[in-house]
C-alpha positions in Angstrom: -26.3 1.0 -158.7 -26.3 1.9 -154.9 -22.2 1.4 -155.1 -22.0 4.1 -158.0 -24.3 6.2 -156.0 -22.5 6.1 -152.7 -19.3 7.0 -155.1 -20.8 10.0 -156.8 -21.5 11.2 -153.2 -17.9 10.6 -151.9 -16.9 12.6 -155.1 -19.7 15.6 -154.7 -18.3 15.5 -150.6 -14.6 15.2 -151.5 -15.1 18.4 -154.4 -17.8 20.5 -151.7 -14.6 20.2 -148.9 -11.5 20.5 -151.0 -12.6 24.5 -151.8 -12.2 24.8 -148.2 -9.4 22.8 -147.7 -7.3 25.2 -149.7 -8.4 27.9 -148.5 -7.2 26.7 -145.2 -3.9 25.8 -146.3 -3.4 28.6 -147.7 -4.0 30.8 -144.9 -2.1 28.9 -142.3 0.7 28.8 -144.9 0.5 32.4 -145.7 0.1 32.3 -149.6 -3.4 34.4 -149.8 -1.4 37.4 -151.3 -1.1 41.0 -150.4 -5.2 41.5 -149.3 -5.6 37.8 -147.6 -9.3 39.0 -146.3 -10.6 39.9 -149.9 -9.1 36.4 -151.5 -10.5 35.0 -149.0 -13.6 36.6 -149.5 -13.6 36.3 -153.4 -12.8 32.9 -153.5 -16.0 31.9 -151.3 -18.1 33.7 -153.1 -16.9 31.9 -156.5 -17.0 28.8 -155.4 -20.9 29.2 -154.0 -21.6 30.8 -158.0 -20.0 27.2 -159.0 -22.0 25.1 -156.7 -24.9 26.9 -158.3 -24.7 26.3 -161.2 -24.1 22.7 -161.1 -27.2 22.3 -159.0 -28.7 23.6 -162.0 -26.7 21.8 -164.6 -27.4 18.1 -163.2 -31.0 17.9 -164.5 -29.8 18.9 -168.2 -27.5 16.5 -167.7 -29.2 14.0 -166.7 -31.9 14.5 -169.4 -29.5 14.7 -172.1 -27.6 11.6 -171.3 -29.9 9.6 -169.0 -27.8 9.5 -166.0 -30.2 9.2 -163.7 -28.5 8.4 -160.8 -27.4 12.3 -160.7 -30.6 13.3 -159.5 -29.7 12.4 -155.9 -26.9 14.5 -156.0 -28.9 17.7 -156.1 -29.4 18.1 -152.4 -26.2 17.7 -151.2 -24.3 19.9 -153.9 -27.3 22.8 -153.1 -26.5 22.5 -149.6 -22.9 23.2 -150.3 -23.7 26.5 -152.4 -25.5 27.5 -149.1 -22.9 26.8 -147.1 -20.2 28.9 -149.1 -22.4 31.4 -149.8 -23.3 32.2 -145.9 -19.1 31.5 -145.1 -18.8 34.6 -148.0 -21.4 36.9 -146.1 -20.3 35.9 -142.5 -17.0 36.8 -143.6 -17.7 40.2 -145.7 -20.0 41.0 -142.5 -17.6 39.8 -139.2 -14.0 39.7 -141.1 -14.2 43.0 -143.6 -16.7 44.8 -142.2 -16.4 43.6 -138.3 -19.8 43.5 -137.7 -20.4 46.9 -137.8 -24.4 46.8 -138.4 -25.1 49.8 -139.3 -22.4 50.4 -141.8 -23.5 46.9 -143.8 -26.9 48.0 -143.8 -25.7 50.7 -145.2 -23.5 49.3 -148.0 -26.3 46.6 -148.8 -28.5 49.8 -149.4 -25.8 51.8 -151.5 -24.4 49.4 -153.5 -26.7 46.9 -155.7 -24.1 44.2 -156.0 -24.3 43.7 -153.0 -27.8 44.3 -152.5 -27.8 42.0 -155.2 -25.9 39.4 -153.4 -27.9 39.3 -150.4 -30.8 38.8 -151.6 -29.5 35.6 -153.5 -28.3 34.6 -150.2 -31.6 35.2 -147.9 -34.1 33.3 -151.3 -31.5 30.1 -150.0 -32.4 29.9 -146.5 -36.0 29.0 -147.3 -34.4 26.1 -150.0 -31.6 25.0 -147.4 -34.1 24.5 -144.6 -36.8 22.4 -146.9 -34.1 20.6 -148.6 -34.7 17.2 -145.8 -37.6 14.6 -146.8 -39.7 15.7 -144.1 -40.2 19.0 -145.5 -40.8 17.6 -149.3 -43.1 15.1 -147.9 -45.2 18.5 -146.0 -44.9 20.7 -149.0 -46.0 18.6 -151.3 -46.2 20.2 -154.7 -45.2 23.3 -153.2 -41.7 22.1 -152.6 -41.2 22.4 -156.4 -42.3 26.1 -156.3 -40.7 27.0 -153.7 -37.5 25.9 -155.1 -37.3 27.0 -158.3 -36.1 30.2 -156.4 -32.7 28.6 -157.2 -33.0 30.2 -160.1 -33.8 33.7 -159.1 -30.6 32.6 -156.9 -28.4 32.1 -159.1 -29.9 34.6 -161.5 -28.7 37.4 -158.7 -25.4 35.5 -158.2 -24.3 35.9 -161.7 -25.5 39.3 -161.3 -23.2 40.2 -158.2 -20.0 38.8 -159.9 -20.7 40.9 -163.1 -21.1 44.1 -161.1 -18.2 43.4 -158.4 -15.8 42.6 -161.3 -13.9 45.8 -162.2 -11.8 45.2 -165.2 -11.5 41.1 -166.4 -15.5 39.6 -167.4 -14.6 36.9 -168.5 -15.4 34.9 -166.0 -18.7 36.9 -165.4 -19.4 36.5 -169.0 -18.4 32.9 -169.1 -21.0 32.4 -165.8 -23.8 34.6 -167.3 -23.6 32.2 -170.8 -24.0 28.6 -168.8 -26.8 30.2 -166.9 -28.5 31.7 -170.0 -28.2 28.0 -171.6 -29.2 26.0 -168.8 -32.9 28.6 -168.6 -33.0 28.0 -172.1 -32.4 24.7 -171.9 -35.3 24.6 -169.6 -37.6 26.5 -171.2 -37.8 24.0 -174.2 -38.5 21.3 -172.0 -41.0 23.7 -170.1 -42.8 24.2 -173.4 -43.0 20.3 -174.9 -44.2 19.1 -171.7 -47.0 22.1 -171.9 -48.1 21.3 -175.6 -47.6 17.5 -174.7 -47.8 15.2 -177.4 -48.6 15.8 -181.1 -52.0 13.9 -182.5 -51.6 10.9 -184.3 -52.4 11.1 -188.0 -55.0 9.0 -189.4 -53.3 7.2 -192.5 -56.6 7.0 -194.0 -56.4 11.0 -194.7 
């Protein structure tokens, strides 16, 4: 059990780096296309909405096919959404925009994609720096509250790539469909663990 484990972390690590990776080949070998900063940009922001989403798919997953050595993987997939999604602001904020403050205010007030975006980004701080077992162990139950903000994350996430997308939603639609069946998915559960169990029947009549 602890061998598989360690693998499926090597594989969640070697997946959460290899985004990256490219994306560093690609640049230093000059293949990001005519606008390098807005692939660059695109791409990071993609592979955050990914990371997302599979944060959100392992506990189906591991429901449906009881895989339960998936539930450790949680943390350190979550932590990589974070960390793409921050690389995808620093980089629309210090690369695009050149930290001109005022101006990205101003954009992130203007336009709600992007409002939309940020905001996804700021409810993951909170989630990123409670994600250690010091924290879980101090919030007790609260830690589960405060993290189901994931899903108001991704929520906004999906949200941003279907507004930012001008022409082709497929991908947006494709996104917007795994997230509406993972909340559904969810709220099944939610509602057989709320009505718990039905009441046995007395055979007698």
């Amino acid at each position: 059990m602890r061998r598989r484990l360690l693998l499926l972390k090597g594989l969640v690590w070697f997946l959460g780096l290899a985004p990256a990776v490219w994306l560093l080949w690609r640049g230093f070998t000059d293949r990001l296309g005519v606008n390098p900063i807005e692939e660059v940009l695109h791409r990071l922001g993609d592979t955050a909405l990914i990371a997302l989403l599979v944060v959100l798919s392992i506990t189906p997953i591991r429901r449906l096919t009881g895989w339960n050595s998936l539930a450790p993987l949680r943390r350190p997939v979550g932590l990589f959404a974070f960390f793409y999604l921050t690389m995808h602001f620093l980089w629309y904020a210090a690369v695009d925009q050149t930290l001109d403050l005022e101006f990205i205010i101003e954009d992130i007030m203007e336009r709600p994609y992007i409002l939309a975006g940020f905001t996804a980004w700021l409810l993951l701080i909170p989630l990123a720096v409670t994600s250690t077992r010091g924290w879980i162990r101090r919030l007790g139950k609260n830690w589960r509250r405060i993290h189901r903000l994931v899903y108001v994350a991704t929520g906004l996430g999906v949200l941003h790539f279907f507004w930012q997308v001008k022409a082709d939603t497929y991908w947006p639609i494709v996104a917007t469909t795994v997230l509406a069946v993972l909340m559904l998915l969810r709220f099944r559960w939610r509602r057989v663990r709320t009505r718990g169990p039905l009441p046995a029947v007395d055979p007698r009549g």
